[in-house]
C-alpha positions in Angstrom: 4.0 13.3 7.4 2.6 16.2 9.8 4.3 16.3 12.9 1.5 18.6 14.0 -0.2 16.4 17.3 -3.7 18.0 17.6 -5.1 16.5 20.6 -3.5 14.4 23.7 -3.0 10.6 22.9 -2.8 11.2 19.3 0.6 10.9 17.0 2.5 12.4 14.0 0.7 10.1 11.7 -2.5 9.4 12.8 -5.5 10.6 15.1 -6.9 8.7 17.7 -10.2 8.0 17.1 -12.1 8.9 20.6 -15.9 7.8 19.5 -15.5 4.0 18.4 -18.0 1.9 19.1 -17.8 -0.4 21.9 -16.8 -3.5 20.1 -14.1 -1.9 17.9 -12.7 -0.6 21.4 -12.8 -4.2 23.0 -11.2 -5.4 20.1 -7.9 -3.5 20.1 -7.3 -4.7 23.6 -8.1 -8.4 23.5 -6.4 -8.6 20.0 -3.7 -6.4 20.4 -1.3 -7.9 17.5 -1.9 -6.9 13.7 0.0 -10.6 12.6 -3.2 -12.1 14.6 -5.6 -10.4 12.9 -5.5 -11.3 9.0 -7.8 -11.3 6.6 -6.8 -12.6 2.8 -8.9 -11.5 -0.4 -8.1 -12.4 -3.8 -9.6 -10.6 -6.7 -9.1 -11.1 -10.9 -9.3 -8.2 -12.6 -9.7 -8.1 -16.8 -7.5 -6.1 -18.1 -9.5 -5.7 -21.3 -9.8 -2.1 -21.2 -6.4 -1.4 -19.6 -4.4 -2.7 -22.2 -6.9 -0.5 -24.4 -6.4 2.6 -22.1 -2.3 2.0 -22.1 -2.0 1.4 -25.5 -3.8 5.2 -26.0 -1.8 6.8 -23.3 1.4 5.8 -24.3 0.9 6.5 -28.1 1.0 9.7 -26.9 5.1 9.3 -26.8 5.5 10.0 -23.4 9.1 9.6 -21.5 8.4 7.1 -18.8 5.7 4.9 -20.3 2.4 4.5 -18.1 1.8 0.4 -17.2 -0.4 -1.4 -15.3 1.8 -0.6 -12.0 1.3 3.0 -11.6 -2.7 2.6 -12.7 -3.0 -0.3 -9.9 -0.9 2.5 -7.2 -3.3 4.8 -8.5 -7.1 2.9 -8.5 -5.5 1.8 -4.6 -4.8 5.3 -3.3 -8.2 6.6 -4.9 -9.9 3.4 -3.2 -8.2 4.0 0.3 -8.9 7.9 0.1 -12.5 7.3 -0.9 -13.1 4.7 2.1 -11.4 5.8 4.9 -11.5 3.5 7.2 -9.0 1.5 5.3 -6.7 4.2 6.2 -6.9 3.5 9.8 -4.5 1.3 12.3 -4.1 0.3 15.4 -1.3 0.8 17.5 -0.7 0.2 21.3 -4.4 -1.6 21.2 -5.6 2.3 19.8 -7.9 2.5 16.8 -5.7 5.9 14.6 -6.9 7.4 11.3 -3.7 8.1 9.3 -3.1 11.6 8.7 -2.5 11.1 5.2 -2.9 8.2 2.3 0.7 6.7 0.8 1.8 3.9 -0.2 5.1 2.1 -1.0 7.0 -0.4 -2.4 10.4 -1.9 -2.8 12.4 -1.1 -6.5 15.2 -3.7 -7.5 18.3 -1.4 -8.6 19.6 -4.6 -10.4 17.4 -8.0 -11.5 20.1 -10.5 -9.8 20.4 -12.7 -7.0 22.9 -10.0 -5.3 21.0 -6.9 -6.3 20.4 -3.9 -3.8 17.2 -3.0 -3.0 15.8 0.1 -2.1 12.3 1.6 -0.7 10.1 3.8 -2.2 7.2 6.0 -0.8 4.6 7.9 -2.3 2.7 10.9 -0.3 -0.9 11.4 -2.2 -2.8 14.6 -1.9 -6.7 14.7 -2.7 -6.1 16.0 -5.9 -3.3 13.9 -7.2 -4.4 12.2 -10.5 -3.2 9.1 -12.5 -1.0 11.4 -14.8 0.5 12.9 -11.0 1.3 9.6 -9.4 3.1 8.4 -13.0 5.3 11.2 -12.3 6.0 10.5 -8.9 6.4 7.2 -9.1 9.0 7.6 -11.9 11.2 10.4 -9.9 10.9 7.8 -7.0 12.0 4.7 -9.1 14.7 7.0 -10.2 16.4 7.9 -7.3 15.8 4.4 -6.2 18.7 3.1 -8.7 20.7 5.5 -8.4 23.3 5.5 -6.0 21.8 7.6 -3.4 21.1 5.7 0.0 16.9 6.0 1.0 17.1 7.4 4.9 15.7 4.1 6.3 18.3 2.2 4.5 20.9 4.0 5.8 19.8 3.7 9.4 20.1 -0.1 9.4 23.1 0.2 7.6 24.1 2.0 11.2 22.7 -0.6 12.8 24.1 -3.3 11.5 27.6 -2.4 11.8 27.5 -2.2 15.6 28.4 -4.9 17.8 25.4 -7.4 18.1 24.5 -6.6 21.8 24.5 -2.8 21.3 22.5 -3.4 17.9 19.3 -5.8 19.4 19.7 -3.4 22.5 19.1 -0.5 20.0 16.7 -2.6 17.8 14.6 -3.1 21.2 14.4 0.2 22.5 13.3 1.7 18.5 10.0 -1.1 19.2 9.0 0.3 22.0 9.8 4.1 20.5 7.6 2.3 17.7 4.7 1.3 19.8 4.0 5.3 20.8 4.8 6.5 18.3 8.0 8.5 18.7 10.5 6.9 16.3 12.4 9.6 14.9 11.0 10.6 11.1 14.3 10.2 9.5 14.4 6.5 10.3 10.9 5.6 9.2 11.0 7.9 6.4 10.8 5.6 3.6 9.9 2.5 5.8 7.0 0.8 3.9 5.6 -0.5 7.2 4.6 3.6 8.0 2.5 3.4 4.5 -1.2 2.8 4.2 -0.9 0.5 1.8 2.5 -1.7 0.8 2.1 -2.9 -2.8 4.6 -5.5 -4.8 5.0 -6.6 -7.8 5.3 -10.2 -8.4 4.1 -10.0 -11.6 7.1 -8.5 -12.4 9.4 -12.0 -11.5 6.9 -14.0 -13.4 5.2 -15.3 -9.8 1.8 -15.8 -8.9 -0.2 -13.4 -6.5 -1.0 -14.5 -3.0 -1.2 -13.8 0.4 1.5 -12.0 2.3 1.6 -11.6 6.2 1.4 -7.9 8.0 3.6 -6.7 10.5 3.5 -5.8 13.4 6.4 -3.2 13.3 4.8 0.1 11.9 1.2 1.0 11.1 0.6 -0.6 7.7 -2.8 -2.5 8.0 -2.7 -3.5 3.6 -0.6 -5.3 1.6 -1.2 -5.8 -2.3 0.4 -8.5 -4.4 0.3 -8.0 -8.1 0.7 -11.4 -10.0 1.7 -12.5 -13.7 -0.6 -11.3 -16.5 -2.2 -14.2 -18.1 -4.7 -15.2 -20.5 -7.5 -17.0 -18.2 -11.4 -18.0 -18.6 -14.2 -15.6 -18.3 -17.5 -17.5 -17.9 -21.2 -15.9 -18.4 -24.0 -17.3 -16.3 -24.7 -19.6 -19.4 -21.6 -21.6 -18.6 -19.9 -20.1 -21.9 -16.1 -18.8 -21.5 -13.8 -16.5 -23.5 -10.2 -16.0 -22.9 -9.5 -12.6 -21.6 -5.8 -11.0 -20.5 -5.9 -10.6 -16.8 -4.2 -10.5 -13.6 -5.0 -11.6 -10.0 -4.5 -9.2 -6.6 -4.0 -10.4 -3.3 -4.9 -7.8 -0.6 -4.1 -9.2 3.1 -5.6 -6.4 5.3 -6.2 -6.0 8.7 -9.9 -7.4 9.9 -10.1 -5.6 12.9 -10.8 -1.7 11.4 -13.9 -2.4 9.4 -16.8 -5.3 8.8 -17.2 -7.7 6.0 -19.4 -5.2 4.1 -17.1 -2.3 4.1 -14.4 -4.4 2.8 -16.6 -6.0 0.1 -17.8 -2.5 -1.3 -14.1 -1.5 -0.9 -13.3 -4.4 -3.0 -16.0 -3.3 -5.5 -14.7 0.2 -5.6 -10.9 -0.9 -6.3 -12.1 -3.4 -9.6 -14.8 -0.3 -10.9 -11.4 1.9 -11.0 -9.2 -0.6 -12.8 -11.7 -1.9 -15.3 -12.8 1.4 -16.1 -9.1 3.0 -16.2 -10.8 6.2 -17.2 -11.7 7.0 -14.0 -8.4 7.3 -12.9 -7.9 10.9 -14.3 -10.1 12.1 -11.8 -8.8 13.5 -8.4 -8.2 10.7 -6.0 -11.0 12.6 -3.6 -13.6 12.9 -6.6 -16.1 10.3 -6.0 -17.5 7.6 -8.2 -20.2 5.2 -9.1 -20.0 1.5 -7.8 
């Protein structure tokens, strides 16, 4: 994250944008809470060619086998790089364009009722491909199980070991550090809520996809569910069916940075990347065809 502040008013993660249009302004201020503002899209994705694509990929014996996962990270961070504006969020009832596309999620050190958790993040760079972001993701879910504390982790830990009153005074002030952005880096470091996009699988715990709420803690305006692959019904326009592997994403995003039509052809963009895998080698800033 750049610490860099370019201009007056703007922060270490974002820029404020200066020339919205009127109603985007309005908007901030009369809905100034990102809970309120919720939007819920649910998409099916074949996974037809995938399972084609990983099937080739990892016959080439590689150490930390490539999965659906790190290709859904990967289509997501090409999507949000490709159509900015889902990159923005608003803070303070101000309109920002994040400084740079991430994402994160939360890795299970141990599948069990007690098992530690620990956060992950992944920083992007314009050129980063699919074979990039498998790498990263594996050195994050490394360090994830092993025994090393993630910074964010650790300062709740803090937290939570004070005496309650000195803890919700603290909790308190760090909203209101939150809202202008000046909550030290080392605390937010690996806070998923300070990605653009927060992504869990479900699929993983044999669950269903749905909708999850945003918060209003941190900047993340999108969260991505990843259900349970299933066999499920593809129909033509002639009624007829066949039974295809598939899975279904739910993508709760934040209404108030973009219209109906952005988020549509965003959509669009996201399924063109997953059902054509391929694409995925290219630089997340290469454009393609949807």
């Amino acid at each position: 994250m750049s610490k860099k502040r370019d201009r007056w008013g703007d922060r270490p993660d974002g820029v404020l944008l200066r020339d919205l249009d009127s109603l985007h302004f309005i908007t901030g201020i009369i809905y100034p809470n990102r809970c309120d503002n919720e939007a819920f899209i649910s998409e099916r994705i074949d996974l037809t060619n995938i399972n084609a694509y990983l099937e080739k990929k990892n016959a080439q014996g590689p150490t930390y086998k490539y999965n659906l996962f790190q290709l859904i990270v990967t289509a997501l961070l090409k999507a949000i790089t490709l159509r900015p504006k889902m990159n923005r969020f608003i803070v303070n009832s101000n309109f920002y364009q994040r400084k740079e596309v991430s994402a994160a999620f939360v890795v299970k050190k141990l599948f069990a009722d007690n098992g530690a958790e620990a956060l992950a993040f992944i920083h992007s760079k314009p050129e980063d491909t699919l074979d990039t972001i498998h790498d990263a993701i594996y050195a994050q879910v490394s360090e994830c199980r092993s025994e090393k504390v993630d910074s964010s982790t650790g300062a709740m830990d803090i937290l939570n070991k004070l005496p309650r009153f000195i803890s919700k005074t603290a909790v308190r002030f760090i909203m209101w550090l939150d809202k202008h952005g000046w909550v030290p880096e080392d605390m937010i470091a690996t806070d998923p809520y300070y990605s653009s996009a927060v992504i869990s699988n479900l699929g993983s715990l044999k669950m269903k996809s749905g909708y999850h709420h945003l918060t209003n803690w941190g900047t993340c305006s999108l969260i991505c569910l990843i259900g349970e692959i299933k066999n499920r019904p593809f129909f033509s326009d002639d009624g007829r069916y066949d039974m295809r592997p598939s899975v279904d994403i739910g993508l709760t995003i934040d209404e108030r940075l973009a219209d109906g039509y952005y988020y549509a052809k965003t959509i669009r963009l996201l399924k063109k990347l997953l059902e054509n895998p391929e694409l995925l080698e290219l630089p997340l800033s290469q454009e393609v065809e949807y």
